[in-house]
VOBA-1610 file (N, C-alpha, C; in pm, whole numbers, padded with zeros to 5 digits, always signed):
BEGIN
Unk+00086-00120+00000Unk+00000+00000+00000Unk+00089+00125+00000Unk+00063+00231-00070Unk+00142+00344-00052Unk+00150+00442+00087Unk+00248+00498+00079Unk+00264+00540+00237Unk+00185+00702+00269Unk+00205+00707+00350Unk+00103+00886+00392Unk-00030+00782+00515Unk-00132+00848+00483Unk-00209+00824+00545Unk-00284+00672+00568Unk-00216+00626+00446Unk-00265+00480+00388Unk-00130+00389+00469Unk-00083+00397+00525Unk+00072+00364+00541Unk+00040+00204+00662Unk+00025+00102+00640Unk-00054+00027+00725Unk+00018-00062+00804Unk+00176-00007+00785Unk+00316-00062+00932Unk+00272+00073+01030Unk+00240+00240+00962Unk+00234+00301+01068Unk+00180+00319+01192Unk+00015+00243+01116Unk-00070+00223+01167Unk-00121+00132+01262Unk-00021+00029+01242Unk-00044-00097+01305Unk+00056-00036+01446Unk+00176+00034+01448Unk+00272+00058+01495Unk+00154+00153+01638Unk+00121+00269+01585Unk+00006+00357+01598Unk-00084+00279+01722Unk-00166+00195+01675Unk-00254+00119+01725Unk-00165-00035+01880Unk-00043-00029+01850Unk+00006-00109+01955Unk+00081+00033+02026Unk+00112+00157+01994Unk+00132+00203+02154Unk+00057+00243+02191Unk-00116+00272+02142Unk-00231+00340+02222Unk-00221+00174+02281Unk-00246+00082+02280Unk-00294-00047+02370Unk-00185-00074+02484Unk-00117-00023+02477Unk+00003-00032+02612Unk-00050+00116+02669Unk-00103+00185+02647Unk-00147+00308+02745Unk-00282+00195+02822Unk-00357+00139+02757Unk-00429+00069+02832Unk-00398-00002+02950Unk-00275-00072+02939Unk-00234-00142+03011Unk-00190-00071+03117Unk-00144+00040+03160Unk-00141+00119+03267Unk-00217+00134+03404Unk-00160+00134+03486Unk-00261+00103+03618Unk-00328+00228+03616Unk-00306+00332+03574Unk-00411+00450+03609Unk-00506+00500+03456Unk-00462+00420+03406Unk-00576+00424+03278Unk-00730+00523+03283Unk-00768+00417+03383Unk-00898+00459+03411Unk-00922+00600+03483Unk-00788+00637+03541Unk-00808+00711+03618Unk-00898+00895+03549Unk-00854+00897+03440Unk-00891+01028+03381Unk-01004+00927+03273Unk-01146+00920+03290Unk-01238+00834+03202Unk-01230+00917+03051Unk-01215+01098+03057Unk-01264+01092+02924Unk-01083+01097+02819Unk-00981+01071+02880Unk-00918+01047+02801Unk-00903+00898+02758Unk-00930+00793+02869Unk-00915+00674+02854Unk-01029+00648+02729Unk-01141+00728+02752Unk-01267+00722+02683Unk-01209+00758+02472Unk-01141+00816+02494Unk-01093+00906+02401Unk-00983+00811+02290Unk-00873+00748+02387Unk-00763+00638+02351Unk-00826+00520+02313Unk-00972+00466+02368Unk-01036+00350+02368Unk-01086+00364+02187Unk-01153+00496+02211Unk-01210+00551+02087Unk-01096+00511+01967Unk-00981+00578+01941Unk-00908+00642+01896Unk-00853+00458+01804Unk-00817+00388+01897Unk-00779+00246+01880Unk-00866+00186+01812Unk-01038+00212+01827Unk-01132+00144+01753Unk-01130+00171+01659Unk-01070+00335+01607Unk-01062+00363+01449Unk-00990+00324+01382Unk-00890+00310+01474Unk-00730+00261+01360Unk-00805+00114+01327Unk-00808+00051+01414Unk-00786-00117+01370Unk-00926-00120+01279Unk-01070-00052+01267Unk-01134-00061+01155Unk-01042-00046+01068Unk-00938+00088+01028Unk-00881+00130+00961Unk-00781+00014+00859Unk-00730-00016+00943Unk-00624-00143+00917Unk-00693-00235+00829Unk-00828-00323+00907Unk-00908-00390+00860Unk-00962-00370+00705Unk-00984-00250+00712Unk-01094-00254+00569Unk-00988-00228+00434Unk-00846-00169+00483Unk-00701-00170+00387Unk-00695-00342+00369Unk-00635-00387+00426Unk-00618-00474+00452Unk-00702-00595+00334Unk-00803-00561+00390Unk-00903-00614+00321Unk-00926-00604+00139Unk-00932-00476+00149Unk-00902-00438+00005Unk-00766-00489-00081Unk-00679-00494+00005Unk-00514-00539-00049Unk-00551-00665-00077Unk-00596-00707+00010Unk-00606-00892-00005Unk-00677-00971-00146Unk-00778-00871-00157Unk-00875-00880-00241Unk-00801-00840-00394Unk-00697-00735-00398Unk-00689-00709-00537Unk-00569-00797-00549Unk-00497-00836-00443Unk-00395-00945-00501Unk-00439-01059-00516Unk-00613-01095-00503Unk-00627-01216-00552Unk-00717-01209-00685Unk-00764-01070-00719Unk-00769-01052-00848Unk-00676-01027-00982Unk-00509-00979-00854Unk-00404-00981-00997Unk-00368-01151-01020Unk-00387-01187-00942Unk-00355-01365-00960Unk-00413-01426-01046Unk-00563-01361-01075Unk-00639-01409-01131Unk-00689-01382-01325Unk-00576-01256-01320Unk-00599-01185-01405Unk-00430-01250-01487Unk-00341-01289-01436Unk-00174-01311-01475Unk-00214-01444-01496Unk-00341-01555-01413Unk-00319-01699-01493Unk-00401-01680-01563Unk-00501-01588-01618Unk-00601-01579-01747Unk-00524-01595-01868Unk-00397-01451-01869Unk-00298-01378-01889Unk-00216-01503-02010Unk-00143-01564-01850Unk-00064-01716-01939Unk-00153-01809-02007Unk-00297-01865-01998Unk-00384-01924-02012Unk-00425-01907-02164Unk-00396-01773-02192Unk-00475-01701-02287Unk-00657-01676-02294Unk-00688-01700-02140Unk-00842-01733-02108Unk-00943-01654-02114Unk-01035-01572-02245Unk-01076-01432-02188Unk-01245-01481-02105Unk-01225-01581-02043Unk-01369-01618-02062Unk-01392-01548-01879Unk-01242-01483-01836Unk-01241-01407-01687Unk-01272-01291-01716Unk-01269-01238-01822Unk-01257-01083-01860Unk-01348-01013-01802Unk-01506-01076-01793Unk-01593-00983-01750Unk-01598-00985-01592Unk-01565-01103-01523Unk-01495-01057-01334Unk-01422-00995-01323Unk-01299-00991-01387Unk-01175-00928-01348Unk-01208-00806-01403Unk-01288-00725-01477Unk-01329-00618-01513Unk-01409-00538-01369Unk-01517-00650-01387Unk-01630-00601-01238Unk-01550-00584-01114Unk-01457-00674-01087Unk-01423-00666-00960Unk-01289-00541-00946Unk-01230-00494-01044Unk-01168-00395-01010Unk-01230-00252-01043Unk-01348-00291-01106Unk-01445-00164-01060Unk-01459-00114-00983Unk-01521-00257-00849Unk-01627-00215-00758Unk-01421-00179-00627Unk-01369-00247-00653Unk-01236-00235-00592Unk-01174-00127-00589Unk-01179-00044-00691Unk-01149+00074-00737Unk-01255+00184-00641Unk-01400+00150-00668Unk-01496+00237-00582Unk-01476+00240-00415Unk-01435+00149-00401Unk-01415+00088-00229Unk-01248+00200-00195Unk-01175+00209-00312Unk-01033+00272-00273Unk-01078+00413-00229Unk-01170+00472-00373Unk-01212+00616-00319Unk-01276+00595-00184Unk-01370+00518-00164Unk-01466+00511-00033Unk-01359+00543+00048Unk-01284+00441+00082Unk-01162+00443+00197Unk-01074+00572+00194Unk-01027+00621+00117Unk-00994+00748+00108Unk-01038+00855+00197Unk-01161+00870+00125Unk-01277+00972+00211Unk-01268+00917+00351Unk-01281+00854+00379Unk-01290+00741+00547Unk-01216+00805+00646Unk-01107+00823+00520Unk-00984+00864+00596Unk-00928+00982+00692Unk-01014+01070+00595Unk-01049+01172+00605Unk-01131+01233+00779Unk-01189+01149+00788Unk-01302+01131+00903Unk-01216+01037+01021Unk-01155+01171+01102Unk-01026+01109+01219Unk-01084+01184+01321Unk-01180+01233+01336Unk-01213+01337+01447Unk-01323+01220+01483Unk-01327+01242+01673Unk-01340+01200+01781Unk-01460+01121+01728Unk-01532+01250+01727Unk-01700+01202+01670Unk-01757+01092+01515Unk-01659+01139+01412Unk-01682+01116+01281Unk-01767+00981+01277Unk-01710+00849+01321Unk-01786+00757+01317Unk-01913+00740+01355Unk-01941+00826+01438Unk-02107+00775+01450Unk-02239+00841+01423Unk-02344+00812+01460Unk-02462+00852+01414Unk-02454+00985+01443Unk-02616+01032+01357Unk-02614+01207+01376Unk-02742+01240+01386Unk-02750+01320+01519Unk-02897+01410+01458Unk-02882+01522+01361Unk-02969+01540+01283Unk-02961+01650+01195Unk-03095+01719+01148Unk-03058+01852+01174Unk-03174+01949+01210Unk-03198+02045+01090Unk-03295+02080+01057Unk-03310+02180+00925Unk-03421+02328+00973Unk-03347+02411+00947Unk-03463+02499+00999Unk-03494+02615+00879Unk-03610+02652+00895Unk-03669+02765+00752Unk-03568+02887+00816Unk-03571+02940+00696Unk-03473+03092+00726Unk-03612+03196+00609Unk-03545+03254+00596Unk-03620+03403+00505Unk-03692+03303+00373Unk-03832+03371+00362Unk-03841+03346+00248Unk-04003+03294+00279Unk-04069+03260+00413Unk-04206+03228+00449Unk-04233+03084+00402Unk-04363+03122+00304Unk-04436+02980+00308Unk-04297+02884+00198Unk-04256+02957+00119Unk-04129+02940+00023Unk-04029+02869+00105Unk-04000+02891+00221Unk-03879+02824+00268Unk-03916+02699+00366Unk-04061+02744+00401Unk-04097+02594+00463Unk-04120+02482+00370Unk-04109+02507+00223Unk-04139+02409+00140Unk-04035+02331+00088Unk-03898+02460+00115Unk-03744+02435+00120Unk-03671+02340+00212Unk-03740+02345+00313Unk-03725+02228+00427Unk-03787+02133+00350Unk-03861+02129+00336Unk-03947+01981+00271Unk-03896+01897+00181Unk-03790+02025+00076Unk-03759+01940-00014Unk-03570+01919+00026Unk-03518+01980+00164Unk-03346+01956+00177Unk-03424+01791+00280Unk-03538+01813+00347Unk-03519+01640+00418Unk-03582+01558+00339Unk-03612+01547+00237Unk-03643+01450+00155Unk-03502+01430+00075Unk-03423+01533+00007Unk-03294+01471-00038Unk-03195+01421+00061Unk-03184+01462+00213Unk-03127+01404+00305Unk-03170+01251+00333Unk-03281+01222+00378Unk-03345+01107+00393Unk-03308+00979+00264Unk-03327+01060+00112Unk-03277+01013+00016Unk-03085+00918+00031Unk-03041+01025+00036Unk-02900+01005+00047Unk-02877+00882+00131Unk-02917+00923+00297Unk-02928+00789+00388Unk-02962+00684+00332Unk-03084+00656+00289Unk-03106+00542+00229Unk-03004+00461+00112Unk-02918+00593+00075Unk-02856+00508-00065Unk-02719+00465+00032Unk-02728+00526+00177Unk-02585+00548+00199Unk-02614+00366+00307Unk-02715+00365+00287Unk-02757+00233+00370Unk-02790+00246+00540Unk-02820+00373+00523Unk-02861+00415+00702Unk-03001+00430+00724Unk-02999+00377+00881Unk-03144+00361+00923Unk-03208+00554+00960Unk-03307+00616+00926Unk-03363+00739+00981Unk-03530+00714+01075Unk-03485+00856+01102Unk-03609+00883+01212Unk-03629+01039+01221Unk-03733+01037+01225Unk-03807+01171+01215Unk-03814+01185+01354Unk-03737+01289+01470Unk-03766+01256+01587Unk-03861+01375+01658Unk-03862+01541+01568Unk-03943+01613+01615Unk-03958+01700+01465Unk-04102+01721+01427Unk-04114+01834+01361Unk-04243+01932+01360Unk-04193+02060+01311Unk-04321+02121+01340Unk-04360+02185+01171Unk-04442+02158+01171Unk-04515+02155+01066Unk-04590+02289+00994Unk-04587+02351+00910Unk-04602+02522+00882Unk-04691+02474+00725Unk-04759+02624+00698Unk-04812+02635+00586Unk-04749+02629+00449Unk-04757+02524+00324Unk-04639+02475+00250Unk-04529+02431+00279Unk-04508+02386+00392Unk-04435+02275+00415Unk-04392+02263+00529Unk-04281+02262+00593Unk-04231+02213+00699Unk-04142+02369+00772Unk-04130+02391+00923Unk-04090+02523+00979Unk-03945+02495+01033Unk-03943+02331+01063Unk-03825+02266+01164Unk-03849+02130+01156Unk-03709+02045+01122Unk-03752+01904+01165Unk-03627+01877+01213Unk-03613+01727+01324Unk-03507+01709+01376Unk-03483+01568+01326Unk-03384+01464+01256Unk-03371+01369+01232Unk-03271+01290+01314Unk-03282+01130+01284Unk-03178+01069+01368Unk-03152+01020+01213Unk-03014+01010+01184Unk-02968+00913+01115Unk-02904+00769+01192Unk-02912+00684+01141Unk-02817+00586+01238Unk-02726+00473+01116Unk-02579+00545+01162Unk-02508+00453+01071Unk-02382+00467+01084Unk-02307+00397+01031Unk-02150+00481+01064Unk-02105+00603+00975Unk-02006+00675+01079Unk-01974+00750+00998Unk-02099+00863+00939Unk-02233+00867+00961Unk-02311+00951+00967Unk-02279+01083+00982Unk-02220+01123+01125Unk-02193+01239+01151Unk-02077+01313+01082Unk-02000+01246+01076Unk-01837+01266+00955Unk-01872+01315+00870Unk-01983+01255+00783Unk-02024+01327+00620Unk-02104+01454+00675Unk-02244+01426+00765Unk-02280+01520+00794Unk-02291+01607+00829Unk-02132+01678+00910Unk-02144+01753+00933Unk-02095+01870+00798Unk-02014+01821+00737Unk-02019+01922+00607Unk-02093+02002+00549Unk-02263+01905+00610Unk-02347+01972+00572Unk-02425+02119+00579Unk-02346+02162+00731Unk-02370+02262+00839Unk-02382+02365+00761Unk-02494+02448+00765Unk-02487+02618+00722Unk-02578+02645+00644Unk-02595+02758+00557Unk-02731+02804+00502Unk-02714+02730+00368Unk-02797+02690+00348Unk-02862+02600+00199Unk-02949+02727+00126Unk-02928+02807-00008Unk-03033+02881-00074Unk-03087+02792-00171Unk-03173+02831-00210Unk-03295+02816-00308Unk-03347+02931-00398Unk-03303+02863-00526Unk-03384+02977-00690Unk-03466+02991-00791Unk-03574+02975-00772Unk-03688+02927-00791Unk-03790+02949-00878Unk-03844+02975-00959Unk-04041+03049-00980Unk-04110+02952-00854Unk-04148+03067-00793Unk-04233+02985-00715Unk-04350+02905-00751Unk-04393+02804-00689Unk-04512+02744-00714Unk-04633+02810-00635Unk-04613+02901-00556Unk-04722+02931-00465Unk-04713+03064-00547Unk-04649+03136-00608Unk-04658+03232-00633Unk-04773+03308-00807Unk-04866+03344-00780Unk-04959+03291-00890Unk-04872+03415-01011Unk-04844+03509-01011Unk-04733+03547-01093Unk-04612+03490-01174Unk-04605+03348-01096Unk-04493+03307-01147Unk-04333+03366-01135Unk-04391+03453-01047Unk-04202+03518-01022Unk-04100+03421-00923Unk-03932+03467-00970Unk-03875+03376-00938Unk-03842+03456-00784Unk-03826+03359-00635Unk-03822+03374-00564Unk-03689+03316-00474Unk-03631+03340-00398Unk-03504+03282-00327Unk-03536+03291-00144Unk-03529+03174-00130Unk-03581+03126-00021Unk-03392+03028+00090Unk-03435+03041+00208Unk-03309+02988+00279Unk-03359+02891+00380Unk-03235+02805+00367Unk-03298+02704+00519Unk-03171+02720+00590Unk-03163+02622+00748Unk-03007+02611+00787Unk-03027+02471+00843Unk-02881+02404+00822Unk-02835+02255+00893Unk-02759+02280+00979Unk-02806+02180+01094Unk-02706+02165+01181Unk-02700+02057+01228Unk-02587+01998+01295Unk-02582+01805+01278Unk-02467+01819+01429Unk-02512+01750+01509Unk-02509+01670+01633Unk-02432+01508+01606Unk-02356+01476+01702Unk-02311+01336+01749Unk-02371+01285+01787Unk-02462+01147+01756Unk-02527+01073+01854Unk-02421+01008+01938Unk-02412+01023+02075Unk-02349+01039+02178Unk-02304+00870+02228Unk-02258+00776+02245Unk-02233+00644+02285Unk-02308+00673+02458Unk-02415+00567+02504Unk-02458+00555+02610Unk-02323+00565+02718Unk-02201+00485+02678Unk-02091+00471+02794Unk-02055+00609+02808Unk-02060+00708+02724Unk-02004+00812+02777Unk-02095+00873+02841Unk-02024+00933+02983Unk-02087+00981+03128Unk-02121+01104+03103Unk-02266+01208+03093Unk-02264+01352+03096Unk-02370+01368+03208Unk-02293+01456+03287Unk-02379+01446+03429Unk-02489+01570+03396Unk-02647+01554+03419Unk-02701+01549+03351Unk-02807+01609+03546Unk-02801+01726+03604Unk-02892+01710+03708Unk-02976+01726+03672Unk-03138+01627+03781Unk-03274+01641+03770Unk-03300+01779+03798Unk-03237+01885+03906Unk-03302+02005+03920Unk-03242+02082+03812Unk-03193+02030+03720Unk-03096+02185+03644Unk-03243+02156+03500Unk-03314+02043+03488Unk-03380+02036+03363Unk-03545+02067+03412Unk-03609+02162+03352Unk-03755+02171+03282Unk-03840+02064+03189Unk-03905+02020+03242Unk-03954+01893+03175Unk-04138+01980+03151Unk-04146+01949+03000Unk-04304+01986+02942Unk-04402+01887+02881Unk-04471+01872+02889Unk-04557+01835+02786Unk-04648+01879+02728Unk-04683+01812+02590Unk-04776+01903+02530Unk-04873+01822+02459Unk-04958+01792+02362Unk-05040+01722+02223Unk-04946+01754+02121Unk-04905+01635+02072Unk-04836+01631+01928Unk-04892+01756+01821Unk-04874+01753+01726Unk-04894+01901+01633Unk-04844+01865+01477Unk-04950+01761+01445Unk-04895+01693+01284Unk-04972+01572+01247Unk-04948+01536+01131Unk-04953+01390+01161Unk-04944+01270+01213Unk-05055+01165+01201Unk-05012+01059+01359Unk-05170+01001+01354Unk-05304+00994+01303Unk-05394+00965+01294Unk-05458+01006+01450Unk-05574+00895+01501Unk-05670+00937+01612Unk-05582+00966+01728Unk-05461+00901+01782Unk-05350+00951+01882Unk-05346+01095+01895Unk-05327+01166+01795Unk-05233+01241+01793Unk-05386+01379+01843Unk-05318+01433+01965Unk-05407+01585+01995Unk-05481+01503+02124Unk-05486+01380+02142Unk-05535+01364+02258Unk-05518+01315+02390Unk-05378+01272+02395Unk-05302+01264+02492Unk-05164+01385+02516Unk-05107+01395+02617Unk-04973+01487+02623Unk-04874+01439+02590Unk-04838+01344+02520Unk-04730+01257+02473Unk-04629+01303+02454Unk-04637+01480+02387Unk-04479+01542+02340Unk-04459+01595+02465Unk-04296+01553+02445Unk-04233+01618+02546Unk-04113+01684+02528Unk-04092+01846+02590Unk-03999+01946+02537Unk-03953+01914+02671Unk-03788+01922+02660Unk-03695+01937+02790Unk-03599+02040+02749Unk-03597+02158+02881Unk-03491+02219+02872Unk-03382+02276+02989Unk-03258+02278+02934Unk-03128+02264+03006Unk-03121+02399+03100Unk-03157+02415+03210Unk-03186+02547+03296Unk-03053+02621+03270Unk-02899+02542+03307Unk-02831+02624+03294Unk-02741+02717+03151Unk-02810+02637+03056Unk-02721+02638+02935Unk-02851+02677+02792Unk-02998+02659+02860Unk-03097+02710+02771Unk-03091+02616+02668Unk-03015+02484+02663Unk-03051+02455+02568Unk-03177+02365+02580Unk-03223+02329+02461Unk-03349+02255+02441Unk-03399+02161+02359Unk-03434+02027+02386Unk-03499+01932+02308Unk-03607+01862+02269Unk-03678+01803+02206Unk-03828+01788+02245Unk-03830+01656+02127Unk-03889+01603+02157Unk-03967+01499+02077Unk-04112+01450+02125Unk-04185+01455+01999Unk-04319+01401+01968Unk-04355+01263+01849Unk-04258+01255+01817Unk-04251+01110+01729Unk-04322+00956+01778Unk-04289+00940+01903Unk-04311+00836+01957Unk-04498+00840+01990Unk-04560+00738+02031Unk-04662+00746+02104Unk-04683+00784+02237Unk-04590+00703+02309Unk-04575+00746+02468Unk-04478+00851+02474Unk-04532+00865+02610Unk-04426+01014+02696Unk-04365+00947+02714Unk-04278+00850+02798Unk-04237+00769+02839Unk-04091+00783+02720Unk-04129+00748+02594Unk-04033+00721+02504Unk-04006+00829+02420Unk-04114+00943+02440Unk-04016+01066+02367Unk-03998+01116+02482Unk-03946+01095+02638Unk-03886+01194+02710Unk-03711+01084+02681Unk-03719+00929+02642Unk-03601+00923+02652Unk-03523+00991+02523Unk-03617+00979+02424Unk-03541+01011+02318Unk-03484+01205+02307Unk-03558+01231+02394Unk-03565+01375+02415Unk-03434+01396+02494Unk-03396+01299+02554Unk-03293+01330+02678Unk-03160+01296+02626Unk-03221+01183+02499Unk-03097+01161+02402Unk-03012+01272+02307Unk-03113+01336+02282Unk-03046+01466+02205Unk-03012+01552+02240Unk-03087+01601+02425Unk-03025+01682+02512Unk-02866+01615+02520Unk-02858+01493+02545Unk-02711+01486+02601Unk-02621+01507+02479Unk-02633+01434+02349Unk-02569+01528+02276Unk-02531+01639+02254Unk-02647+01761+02255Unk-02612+01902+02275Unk-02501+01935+02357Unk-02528+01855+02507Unk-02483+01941+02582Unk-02327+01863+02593Unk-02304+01776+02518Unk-02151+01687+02459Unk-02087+01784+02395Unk-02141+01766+02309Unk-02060+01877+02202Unk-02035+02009+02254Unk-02159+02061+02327Unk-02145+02208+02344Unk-01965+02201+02479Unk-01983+02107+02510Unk-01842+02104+02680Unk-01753+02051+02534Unk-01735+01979+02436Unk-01658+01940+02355Unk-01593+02085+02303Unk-01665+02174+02256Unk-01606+02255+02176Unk-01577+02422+02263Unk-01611+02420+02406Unk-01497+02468+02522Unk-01435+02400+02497Unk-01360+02281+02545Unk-01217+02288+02558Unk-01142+02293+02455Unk-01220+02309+02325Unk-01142+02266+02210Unk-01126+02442+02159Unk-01222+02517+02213Unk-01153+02648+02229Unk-01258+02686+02098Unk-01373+02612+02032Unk-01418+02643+01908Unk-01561+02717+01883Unk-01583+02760+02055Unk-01704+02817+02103Unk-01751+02937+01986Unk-01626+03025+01969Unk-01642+03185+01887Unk-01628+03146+01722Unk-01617+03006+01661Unk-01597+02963+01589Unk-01715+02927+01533Unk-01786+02834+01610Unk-01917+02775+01646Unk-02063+02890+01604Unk-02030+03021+01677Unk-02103+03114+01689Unk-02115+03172+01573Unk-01986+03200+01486Unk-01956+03244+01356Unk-02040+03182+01260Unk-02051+03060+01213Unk-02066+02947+01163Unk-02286+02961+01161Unk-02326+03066+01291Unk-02441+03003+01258Unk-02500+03195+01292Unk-02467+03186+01118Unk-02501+03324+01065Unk-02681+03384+01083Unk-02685+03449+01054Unk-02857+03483+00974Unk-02869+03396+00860Unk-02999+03326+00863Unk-03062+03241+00789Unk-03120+03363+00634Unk-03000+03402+00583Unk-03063+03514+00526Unk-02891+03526+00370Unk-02944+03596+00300Unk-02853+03633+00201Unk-02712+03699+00235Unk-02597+03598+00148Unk-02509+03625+00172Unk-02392+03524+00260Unk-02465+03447+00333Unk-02398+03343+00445Unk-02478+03227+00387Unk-02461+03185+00243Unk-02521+03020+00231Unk-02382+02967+00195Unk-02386+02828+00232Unk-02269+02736+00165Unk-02291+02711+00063Unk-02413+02687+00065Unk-02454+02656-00126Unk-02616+02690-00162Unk-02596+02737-00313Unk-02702+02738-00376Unk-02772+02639-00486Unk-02918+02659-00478Unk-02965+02545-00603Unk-03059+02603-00640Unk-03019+02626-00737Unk-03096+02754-00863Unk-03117+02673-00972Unk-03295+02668-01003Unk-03382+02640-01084Unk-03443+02691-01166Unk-03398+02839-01166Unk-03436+02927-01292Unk-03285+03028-01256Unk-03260+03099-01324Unk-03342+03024-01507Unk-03224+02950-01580Unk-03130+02907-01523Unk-03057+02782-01529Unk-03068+02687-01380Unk-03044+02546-01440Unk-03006+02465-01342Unk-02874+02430-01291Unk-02844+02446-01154Unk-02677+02448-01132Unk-02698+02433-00963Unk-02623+02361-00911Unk-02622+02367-00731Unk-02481+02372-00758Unk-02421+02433-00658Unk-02273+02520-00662Unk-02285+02567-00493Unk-02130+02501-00449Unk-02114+02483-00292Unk-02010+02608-00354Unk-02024+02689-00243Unk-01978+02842-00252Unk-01821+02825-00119Unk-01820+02713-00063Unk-01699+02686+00016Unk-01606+02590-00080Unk-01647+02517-00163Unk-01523+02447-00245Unk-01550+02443-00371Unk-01661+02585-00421Unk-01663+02589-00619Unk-01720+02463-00680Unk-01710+02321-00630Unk-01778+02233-00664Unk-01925+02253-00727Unk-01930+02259-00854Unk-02084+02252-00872Unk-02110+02114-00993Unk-02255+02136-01014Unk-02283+02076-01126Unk-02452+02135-01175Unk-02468+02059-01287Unk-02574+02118-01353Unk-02724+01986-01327Unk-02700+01880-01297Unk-02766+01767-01226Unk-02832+01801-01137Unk-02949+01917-01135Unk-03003+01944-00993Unk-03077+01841-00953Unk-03138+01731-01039Unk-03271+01675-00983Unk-03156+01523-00929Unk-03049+01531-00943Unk-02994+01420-00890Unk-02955+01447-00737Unk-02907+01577-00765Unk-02872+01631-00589Unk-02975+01605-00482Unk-03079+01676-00587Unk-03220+01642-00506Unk-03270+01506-00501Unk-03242+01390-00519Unk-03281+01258-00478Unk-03147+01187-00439Unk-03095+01288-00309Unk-02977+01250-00279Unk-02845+01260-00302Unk-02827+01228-00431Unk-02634+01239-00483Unk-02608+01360-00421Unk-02543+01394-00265Unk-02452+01446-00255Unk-02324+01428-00208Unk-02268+01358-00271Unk-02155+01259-00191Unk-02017+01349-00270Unk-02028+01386-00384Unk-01943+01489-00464Unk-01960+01630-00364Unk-02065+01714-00336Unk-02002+01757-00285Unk-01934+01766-00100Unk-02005+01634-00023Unk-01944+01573+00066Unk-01799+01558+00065Unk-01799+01503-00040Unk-01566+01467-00072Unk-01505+01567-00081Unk-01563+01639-00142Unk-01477+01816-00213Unk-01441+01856-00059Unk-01571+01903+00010Unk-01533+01929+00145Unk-01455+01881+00229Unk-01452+01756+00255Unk-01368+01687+00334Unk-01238+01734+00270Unk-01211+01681+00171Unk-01077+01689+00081Unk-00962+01861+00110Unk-01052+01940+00098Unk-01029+02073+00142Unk-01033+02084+00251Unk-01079+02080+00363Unk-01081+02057+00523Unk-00943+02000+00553Unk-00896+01868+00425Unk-00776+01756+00533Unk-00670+01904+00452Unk-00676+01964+00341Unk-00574+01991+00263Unk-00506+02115+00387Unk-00636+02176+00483Unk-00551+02270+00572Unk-00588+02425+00512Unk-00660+02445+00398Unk-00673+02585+00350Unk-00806+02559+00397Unk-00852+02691+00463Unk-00956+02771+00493Unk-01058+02785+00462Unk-01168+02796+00517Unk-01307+02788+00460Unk-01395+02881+00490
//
């Protein structure tokens, strides 16, 4: 394998002195670094694994391709074709993978969409960024969940999703920031073209083992009647339940479920995320960074646009990446400009 990041003596090397920190009698003693090294070890040796794997695999397709070769046999031609296709697709995959070394990257994500400027126009804009999100998951082979939304005239005002998969949060967070929209409206009986904004924001689903002390008097616990779809249930029990963080204001709520019972856990699930990340990015010093990042839902601060009149073109305004394929973006394909980002992020220039 070639060396740099792919380098798989370094790695192996890498991965046996984090496991002798284990072995240390005070290991345990500091949980979230031990928490952190435990982490850190689980990535490499996936890491190793899925190289590994791939190596193994194409040296038993050059084997296979050198006795065709002497054989004079073309009756391999169409495997040994397929399989360094899909071998070839798995190299980029791993690449990108690679890319995704931060604490969180591997795991699931909530991910949140909210209307910005633009009224009944941008609630319809939500409607149509979680249907290409939801899209994507599915192609990306991840399980979703709709865990809170509130529901507005032409479309949607706020929704909160769970993705669950690996590596979820890694891609997703690229996603972070204002999304525009360029349009003729459909609501608009003039037919004029209109520009409408939403915003993403994407959360770690948090591993149960990690400890966030979490007091009963510091949280506000509500309930309310769901507010959507859900058939005869829904409006006649208090089932939704909003929780919020007394000292830090932050706030979560889910109404998805039937019982209170199970949207206060799931509610408490996304509180602890919040309030992960939010102590994650104190110490990481990325608080005024953080703040920057979550502009006015308004012109001027989008990462990207997707303009439908009077050309078609979606164009990420942080890495120039565009294309003219809008209705593919929109049933998902955004994995082009997922890579661009990453790719620029590892390269160290600025965004």
């Amino acid at each position: 394998m070639p060396g740099g990041i792919f380098d798989l003596t370094t790695r192996k090397s890498e991965s046996a002195k984090l496991e002798k920190e284990t072995e240390k009698a005070d290991f345990w003693q500091n949980r979230e670094k031990a928490g952190n090294i435990l982490g850190k070890i689980k990535r490499i040796r996936r890491s190793i694994e899925n190289w590994e794997k791939l190596k193994e695999e194409y040296i038993n397709i050059s084997e296979l391709y050198e006795l065709a070769l002497d054989e004079k046999d073309q009756s391999e031609e169409k495997e040994i074709r397929e399989t360094l296709d899909r071998l070839e697709k798995e190299y980029d995959r791993l690449k990108i993978v690679e890319l995704l070394n931060e604490e969180h990257d591997s795991a699931s994500a909530f991910l949140a969409i909210h209307s910005g400027a633009g009224g009944t126009e941008a609630c319809d804009w939500v409607s149509m960024l979680l249907r290409m999100y939801l899209r994507w998951a599915d192609i990306q082979g991840y399980k979703t969940e709709i865990i809170d939304i509130l529901e507005a005239e032409g479309g949607i005002k706020s929704v909160l999703i769970q993705v669950e998969g690996e590596y979820a949060y890694g891609y997703l967070k690229t996603e972070v920031g204002i999304h525009r929209l360029v349009r003729i409206s459909p609501f608009d009986s003039g037919k004029r073209r209109h520009t409408s904004f939403a915003s993403v924001f994407c959360n770690p689903v948090i591993d149960d083992e990690i400890e966030i002390e979490i007091k009963t008097e510091d949280l506000r616990i509500d309930t309310y009647r769901s507010a959507g779809a859900g058939g005869q249930h829904v409006n006649k029990t208090d089932s939704a339940v909003r929780i919020t963080h007394i000292p830090t204001g932050i706030v979560a709520q889910c109404q998805n479920e039937r019982s209170q019972h199970k949207n206060k856990a799931m509610a408490l699930k996304v509180l602890k995320s919040r309030l992960y990340e939010g102590e994650l990015k104190k110490k990481e010093k990325e608080k005024e960074k953080q703040e920057k990042q979550k502009k006015d839902i308004a012109w001027g601060n989008q990462i990207r646009s997707y303009v439908f009149h009077p050309y078609n073109m979606v164009k990420d305004h942080r890495t120039k990446h565009e294309t003219g394929n809008i209705q593919a973006v929109m049933d998902g394909a955004i994995d082009p400009f997922i890579q661009e980002f990453l790719k620029l992020q590892f390269s160290g220039e600025k965004v």
